[in-house]
N, C-alpha and C positions, 0 to 999 in steps of 0.2 A: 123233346127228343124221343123218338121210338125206341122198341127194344133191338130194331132194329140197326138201326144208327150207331148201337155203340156193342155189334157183333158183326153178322152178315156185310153192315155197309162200314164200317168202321174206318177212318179217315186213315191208320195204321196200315198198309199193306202183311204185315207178320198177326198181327191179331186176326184180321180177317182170315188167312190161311190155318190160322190156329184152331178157329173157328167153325171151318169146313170139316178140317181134320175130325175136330171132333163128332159133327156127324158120320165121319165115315169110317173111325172107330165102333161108334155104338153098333152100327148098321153091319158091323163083321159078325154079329151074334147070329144073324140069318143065315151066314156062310157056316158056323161054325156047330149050329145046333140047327140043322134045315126046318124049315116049317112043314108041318104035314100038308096035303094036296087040302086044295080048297080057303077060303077067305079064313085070315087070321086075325084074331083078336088080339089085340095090342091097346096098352093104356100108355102114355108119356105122363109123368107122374112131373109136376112142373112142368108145364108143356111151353112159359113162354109166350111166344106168339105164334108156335106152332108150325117152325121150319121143322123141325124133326118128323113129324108126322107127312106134310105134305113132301118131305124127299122120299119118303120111304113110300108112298103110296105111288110114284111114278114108276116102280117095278115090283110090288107085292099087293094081291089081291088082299085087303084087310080090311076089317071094323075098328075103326080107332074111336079113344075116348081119348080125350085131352084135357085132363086135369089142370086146371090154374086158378087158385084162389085167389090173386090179384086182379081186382076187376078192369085195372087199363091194361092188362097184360091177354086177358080173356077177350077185352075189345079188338086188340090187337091180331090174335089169333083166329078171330070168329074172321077177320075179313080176310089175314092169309090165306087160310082152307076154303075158302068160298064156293071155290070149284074142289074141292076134292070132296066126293061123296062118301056115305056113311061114316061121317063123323059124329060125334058123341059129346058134347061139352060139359064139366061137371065143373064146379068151383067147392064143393063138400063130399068127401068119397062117405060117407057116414049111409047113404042111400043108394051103394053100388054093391050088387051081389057078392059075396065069397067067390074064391073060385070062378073068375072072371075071365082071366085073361091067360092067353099063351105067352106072349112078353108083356114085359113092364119095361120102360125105358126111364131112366130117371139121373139127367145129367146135368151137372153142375147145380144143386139142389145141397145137398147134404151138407157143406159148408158154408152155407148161410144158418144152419139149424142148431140151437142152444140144445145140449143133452137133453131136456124133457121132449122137445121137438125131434130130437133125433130118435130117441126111440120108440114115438109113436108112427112116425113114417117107414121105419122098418117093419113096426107091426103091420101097417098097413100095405105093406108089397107083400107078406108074408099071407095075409090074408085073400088079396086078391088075384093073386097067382091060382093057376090052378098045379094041382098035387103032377108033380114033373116041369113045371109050368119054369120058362126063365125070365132072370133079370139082368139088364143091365146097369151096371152104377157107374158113372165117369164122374170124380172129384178134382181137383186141382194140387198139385205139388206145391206144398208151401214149405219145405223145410232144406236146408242143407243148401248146395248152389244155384238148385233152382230159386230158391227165396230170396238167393242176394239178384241173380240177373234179374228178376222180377223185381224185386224193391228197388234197385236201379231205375230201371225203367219208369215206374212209380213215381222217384223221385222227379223225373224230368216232367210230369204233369202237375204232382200237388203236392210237392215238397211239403213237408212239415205234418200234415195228417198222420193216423193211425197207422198204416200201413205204408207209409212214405217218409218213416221217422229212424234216423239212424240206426239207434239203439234196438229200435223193433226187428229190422231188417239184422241184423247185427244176430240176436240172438235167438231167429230162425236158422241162421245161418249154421248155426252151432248146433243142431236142433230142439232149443226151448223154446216154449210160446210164451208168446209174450204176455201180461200180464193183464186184467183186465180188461179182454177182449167189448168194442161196445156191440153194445145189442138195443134194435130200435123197435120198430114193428113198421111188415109191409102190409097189414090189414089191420083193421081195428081187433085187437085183443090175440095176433101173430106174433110173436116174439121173431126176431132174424137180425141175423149179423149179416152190415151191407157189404163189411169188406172182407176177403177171404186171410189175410193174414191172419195166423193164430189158429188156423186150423190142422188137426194131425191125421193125414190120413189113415195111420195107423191104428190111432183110437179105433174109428169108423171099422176099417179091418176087423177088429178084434169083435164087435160089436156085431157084424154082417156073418160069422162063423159061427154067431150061437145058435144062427134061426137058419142061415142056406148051407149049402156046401158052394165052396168056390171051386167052379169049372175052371178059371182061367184068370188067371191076374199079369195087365201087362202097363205099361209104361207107353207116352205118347209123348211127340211125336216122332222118337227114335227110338223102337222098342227096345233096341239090340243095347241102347244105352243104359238099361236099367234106369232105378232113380236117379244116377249121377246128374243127367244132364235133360232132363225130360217135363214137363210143364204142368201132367196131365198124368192120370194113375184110372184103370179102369178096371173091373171086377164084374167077371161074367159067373152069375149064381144060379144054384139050381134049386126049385125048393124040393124038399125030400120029405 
């Protein structure tokens, strides 16, 4: 099953739209913070297979790099963008200049990531930004209602697992994380949590204000909803 199959093409009609949604969130950072005249440098930080890059290049002159350390994810990617020129492929940011890029895009990434993994990914948008430079982060609402309608839903695929377990759902709900989050690896010697329950976006918050300022913090896919009732939480940063 591609990474496509279980986003883009997802047998779900609401996930799929959820899905779109959220590229069309990230891609408000362009309306919101304009690009200056001439080709723009953009890095998608977990690129995926590289739907985010190639939407964004059907209407913004750009140089994209698309970072994905998972090599069937990079396979996947390399043949998305096929046709979209000046693309960049990295799977190690460790050999990419400072002060890189004008955006960073980096969505649904941070919830899979163990605290030591989270704050080397921070360091590294912090680093490859350029000084003004923006990011975007889009994470996933796991706590309070959105966690039971999502653990719900959950339930109807694979009852009984981590994140499809009463008790877990239960005391998201309330907003605790549940205990003993697991953690596998998607590369040899990656640490990553596969399923997103037990993540708090708030930590992350707190975490993203040591190093950016936040431009804009909003809720998706009913902004107006606040956290109450929204699936998706997104944080447009500046670095300073």
């Amino acid at each position: 099953m591609s990474y496509a199959d279980i986003t883009v093409r997802d047998p779900n009609p609401i996930k799929r739209w959820l899905q779109g949604r959220r590229f069309s969130d990230a891609l408000l950072a362009l309306k919101i913070v304009p690009p200056a005249q001439g080709a723009v440098h953009v890095l998608d930080f977990g690129a995926g297979n590289g739907e985010l890059i190639r939407r964004m290049a059907a209407n913004t002159s750009l140089e994209a790099t698309a970072y994905e350390p998972t090599p069937d994810l990079m396979a996947e990617a390399k043949v998305n963008l096929a046709s979209v020129p000046s693309v960049c492929f990295v799977e190690d940011l460790r050999g990419v200049r400072s002060e890189s890029f004008d955006y960073i895009f980096c969505l649904e990434v941070f919830e899979h990531l163990p605290p030591a993994e989270t704050a080397k990914a921070i360091g590294d948008l912090h680093r490859l930004l350029k000084p003004g430079g923006i990011a975007v982060v889009g994470v996933p609402h796991e706590l309070f209602l959105p966690a039971l309608l999502k653990g719900l839903f959950r339930m109807t695929r694979r009852y009984g697992e981590f994140d499809a377990l009463p008790r877990n759902v239960l005391a998201a709900l309330f907003g605790r994380l549940p205990r003993e989050r697991p953690t596998g690896e998607i590369a040899p010697g990656v640490a990553y949590h596969f399923l997103h329950l037990g993540f708090d976006y708030r930590v992350l918050e707190k975490a993203l204000q040591e190093r950016f300022q936040i431009v804009k913090k909003w809720f998706s896919p009913f902004p107006l909803l606040g956290r109450a009732l929204n699936s998706e939480v997104y944080f447009l940063l500046r670095r300073v």
